[in-house]
C-alpha positions in Angstrom: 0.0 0.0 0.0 1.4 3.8 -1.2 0.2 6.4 1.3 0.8 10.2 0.7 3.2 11.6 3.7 1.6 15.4 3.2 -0.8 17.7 1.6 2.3 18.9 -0.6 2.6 18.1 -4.4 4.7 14.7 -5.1 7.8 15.4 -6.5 8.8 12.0 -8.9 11.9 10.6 -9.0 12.8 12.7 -12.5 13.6 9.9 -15.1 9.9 8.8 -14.0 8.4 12.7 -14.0 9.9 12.8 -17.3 8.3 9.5 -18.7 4.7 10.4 -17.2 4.7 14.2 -18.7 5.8 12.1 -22.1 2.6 9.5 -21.7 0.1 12.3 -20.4 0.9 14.1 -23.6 -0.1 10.8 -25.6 -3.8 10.7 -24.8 -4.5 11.3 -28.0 -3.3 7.8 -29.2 -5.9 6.2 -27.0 -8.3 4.0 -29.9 -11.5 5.4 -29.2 -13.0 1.7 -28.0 -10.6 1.6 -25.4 -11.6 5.0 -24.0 -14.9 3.3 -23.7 -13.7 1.0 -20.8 -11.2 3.7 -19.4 -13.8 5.4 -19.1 -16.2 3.4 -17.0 -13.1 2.9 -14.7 -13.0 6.5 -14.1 -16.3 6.9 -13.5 -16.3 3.9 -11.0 -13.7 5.5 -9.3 -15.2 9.1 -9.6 -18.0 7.5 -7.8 -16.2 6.5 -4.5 -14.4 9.7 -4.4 -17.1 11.7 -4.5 -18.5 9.2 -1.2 -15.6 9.9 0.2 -14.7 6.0 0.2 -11.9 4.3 0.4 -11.4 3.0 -3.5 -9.1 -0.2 -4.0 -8.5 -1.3 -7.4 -7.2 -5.1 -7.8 -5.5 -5.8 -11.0 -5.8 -9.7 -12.1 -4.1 -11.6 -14.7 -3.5 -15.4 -14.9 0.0 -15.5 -12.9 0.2 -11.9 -11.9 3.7 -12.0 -13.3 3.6 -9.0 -15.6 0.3 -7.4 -16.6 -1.2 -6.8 -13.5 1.7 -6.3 -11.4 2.9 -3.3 -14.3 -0.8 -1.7 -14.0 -0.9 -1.9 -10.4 2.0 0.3 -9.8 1.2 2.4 -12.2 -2.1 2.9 -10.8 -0.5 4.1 -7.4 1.7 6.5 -8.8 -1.1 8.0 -10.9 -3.2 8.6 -8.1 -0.2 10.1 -6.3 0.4 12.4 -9.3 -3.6 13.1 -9.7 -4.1 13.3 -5.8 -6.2 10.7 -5.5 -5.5 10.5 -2.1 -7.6 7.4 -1.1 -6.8 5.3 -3.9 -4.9 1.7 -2.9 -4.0 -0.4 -5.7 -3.4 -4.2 -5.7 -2.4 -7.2 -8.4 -3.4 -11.0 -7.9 -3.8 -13.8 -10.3 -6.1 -16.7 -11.0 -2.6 -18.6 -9.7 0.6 -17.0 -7.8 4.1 -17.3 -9.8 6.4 -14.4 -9.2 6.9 -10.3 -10.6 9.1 -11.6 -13.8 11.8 -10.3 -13.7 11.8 -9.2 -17.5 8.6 -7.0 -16.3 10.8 -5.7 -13.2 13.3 -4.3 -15.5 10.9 -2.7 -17.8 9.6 -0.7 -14.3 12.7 0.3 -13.7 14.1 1.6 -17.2 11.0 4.1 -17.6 11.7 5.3 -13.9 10.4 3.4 -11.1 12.4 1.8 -8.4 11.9 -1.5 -8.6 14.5 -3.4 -5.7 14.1 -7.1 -4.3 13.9 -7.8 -0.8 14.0 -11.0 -0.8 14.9 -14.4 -2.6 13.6 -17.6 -3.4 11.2 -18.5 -6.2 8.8 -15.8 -5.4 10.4 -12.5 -3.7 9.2 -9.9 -2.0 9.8 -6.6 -4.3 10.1 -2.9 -2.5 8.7 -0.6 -5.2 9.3 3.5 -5.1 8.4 6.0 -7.3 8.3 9.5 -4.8 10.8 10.1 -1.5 7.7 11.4 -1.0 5.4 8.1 -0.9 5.7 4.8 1.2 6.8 2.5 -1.4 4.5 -0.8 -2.4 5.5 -3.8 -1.7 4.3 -6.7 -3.9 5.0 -10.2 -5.1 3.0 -12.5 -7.1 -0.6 -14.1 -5.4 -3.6 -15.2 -6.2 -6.4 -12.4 -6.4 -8.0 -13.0 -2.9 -4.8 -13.6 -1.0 -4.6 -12.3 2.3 -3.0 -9.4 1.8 -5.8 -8.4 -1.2 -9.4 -6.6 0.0 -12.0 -9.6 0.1 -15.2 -7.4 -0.7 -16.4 -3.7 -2.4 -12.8 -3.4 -4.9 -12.7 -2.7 -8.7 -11.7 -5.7 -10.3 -9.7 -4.8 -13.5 -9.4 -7.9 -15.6 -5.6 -7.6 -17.3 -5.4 -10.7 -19.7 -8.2 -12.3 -21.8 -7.2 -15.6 -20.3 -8.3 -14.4 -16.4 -11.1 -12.9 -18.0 -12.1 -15.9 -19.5 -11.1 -18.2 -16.4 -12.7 -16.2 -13.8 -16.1 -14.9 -14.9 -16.5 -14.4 -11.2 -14.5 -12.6 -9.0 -15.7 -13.2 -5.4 -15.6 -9.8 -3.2 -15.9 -7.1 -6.4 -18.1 -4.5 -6.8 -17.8 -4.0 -10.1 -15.3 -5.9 -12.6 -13.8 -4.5 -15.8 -11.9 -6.3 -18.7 -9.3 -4.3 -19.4 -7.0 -6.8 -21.3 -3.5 -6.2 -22.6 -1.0 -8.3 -25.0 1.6 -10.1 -23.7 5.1 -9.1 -24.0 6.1 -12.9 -22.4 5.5 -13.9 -26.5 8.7 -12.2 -26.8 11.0 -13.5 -24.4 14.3 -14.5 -25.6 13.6 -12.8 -28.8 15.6 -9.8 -29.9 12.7 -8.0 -29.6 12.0 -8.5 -25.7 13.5 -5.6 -24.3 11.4 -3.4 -26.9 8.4 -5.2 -26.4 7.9 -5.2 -22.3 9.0 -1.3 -22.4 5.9 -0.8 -25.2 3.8 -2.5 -22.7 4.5 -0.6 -19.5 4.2 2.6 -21.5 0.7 1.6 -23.1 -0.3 0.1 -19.4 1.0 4.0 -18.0 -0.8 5.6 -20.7 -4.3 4.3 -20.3 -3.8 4.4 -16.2 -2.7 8.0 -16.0 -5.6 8.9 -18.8 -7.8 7.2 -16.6 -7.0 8.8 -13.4 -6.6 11.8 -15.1 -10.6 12.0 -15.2 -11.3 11.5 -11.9 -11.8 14.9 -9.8 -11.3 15.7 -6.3 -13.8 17.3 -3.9 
């Protein structure tokens, strides 16, 4: 969980302000179908802002190894940038495996800071994007782990293959299929470093322009 320390604007850690002030001017490249679902996200969150609630968004994809973790983290530094103030952002999967580390260094060449804590087959990763902002910390799970809200979150489908696994996701409010390509396709390919960097922007993209909707009271 990422919790604003003050009132005060979030300063970024530069290489990441930079990156986010390149993606907010990109909006435009948003297909028109996509703004659709972006923005009944928005609108869900709108609606728990306005209440005054607390709004927790859980991201799911099959092994929350990429997708989900990439568009949760994102999702916490947007709301940090759009002071959303009372926004927590989470990732599970239909099955735990662990933050690939292909996906990690993708986080970290755009700007975040993206350091393990521990080892073994599924570690523990400390992620920062502000000095100003308790970093997250996050590792693969399933999507109603313990450490995951049980009841009243957003559940933003990230793959086609959780979406088509898990028509149900017991505890959400409201569930949205959000899905994204994977850049796994292109692991040990030439291309991979390319590809995963093109997916965390497009993940950023869509998550800032959706965040970038919601407004305070």
């Amino acid at each position: 969980m990422s919790i604003l320390n003050s009132d005060s604007k979030v300063k970024f850690y530069p290489s990441l302000e930079h990156t986010i002030s390149f993606l907010t001017g990109q909006f435009d490249k948003i297909p028109e179908e996509r703004r659709l679902i972006l923005n009944e996200l928005s609108a869900l969150v709108q609606a728990k802002v306005m209440q005054e609630e607390k709004t927790e968004v859980v991201f799911i994809c099959t092994h929350n190894s990429r997708r989900s973790h990439i568009a949760q983290l994102w999702a916490q530094a947007a709301a940090a940038y759009y002071e959303i103030a009372n926004l927590i952002s989470y990732s599970g999967g239909t099955e735990a495996t662990s933050f690939n580390p292909r996906a990690v260094r993708a986080m970290n060449d755009i700007g975040f800071r993206v350091d393990k804590s521990t080892e073994g087959e599924n570690p523990i990763y400390v992620v920062s994007f502000s000095e100003d902002v308790v970093p997250v910390f996050t590792f693969s799970k399933k999507y109603d782990a313990e450490s995951n809200p049980k009841e009243g979150f957003i559940a933003v489908m990230t793959c086609a293959d959780a979406d088509e696994k898990c028509p149900v996701v017991s505890g959400a409010e409201r569930r949205i299929s959000l899905p994204y390509d994977d850049p796994k396709d292109f692991d040990g390919t030439q291309e991979e470093s390319q590809r995963y960097i093109e997916r965390v922007m497009e993940i950023g993209r869509e998550i800032l322009f959706t965040l970038s909707n919601v407004k305070r009271i």
